[in-house]
C-alpha positions as CSV (number, residue, x, y, z in Angstrom):
1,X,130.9,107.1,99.7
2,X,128.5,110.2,100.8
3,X,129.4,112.1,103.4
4,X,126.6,113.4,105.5
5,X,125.7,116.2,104.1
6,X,125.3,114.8,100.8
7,X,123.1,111.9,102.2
8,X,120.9,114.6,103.9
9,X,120.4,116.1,100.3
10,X,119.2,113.2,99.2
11,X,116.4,112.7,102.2
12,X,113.3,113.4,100.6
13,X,110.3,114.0,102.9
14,X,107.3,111.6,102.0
15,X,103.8,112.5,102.8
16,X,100.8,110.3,102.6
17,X,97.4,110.5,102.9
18,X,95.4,108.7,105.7
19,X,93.1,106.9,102.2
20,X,96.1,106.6,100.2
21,X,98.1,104.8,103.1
22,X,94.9,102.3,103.6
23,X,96.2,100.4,100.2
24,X,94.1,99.2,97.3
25,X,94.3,95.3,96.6
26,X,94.9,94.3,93.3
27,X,95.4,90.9,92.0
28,X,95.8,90.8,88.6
29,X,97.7,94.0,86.4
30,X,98.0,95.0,82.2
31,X,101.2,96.6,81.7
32,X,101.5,98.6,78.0
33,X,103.9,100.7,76.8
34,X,104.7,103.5,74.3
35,X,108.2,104.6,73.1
36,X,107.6,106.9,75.6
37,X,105.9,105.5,78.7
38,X,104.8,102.2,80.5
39,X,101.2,102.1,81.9
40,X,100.4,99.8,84.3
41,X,97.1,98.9,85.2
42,X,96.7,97.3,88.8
43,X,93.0,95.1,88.6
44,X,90.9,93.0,90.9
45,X,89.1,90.2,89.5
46,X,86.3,89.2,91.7
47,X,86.2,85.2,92.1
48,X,83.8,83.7,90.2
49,X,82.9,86.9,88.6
50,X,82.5,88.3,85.3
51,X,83.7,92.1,86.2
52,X,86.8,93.3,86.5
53,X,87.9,97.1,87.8
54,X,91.0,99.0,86.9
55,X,92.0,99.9,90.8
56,X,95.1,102.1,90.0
57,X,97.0,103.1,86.5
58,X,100.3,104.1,86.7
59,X,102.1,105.8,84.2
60,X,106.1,106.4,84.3
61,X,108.8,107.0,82.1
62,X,111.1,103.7,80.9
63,X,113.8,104.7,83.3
64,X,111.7,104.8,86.5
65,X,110.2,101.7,85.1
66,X,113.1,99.8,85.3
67,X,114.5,100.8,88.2
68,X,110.9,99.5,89.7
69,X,111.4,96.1,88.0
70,X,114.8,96.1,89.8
71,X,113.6,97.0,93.1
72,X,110.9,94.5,93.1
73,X,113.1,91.9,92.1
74,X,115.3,92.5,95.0
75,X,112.4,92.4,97.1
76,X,110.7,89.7,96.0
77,X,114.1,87.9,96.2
78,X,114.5,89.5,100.3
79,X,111.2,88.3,100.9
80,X,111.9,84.5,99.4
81,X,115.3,84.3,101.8
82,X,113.1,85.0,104.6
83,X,109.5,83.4,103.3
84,X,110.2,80.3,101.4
85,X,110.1,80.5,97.1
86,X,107.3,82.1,96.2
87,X,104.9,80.1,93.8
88,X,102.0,81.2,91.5
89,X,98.4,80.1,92.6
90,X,96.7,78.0,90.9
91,X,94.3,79.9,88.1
92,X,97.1,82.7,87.4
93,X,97.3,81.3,84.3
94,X,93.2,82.7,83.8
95,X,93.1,85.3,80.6
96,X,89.8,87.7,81.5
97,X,87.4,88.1,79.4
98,X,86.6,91.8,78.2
99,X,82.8,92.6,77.5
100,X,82.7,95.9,75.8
């Protein structure tokens, strides 16, 4: 177990900006990968609509990739003990189109 100074090295001060901290909704992402790197590329899909806009792209190495999988899986699994199970909508199944 870390002592306190060690757990103070470890703090690491977070800054965010007032736009950045306003959120971007996404409901749809394309995740590829390279040998190198996964890019993930958060979407909305407007209902009923034919357009579709990248809203963020994220690009990280395989190891901070999977320790994001992890963390969201323990989330989303927090989240169901309090929430209820958490079930896809119906339509998630929907493949976009791409006009070029």
């Amino acid at each position: 177990m870390a002592d306190d100074s060690q757990k103070r090295s470890l703090e690491i001060k977070v800054e965010i900006d007032d736009v950045t901290a306003q959120g971007i909704y996404a409901n749809l992402a394309f995740i590829a990968h390279s040998e190198s790197e996964f890019t993930i590329d958060f979407i909305y899909v407007q209902p009923q609509g034919q357009k579709a806009k990248v809203r963020a792209r994220i690009i990280s190495s395989p190891g901070h990739t999977k320790r994001f999988l992890e963390a969201l899986q323990e989330n989303v699994r927090k989240f169901e003990e309090s929430h209820g199970l958490i079930t896809p909508s119906l339509g998630a199944e929907r493949k976009p189109r791409f006009l070029s």
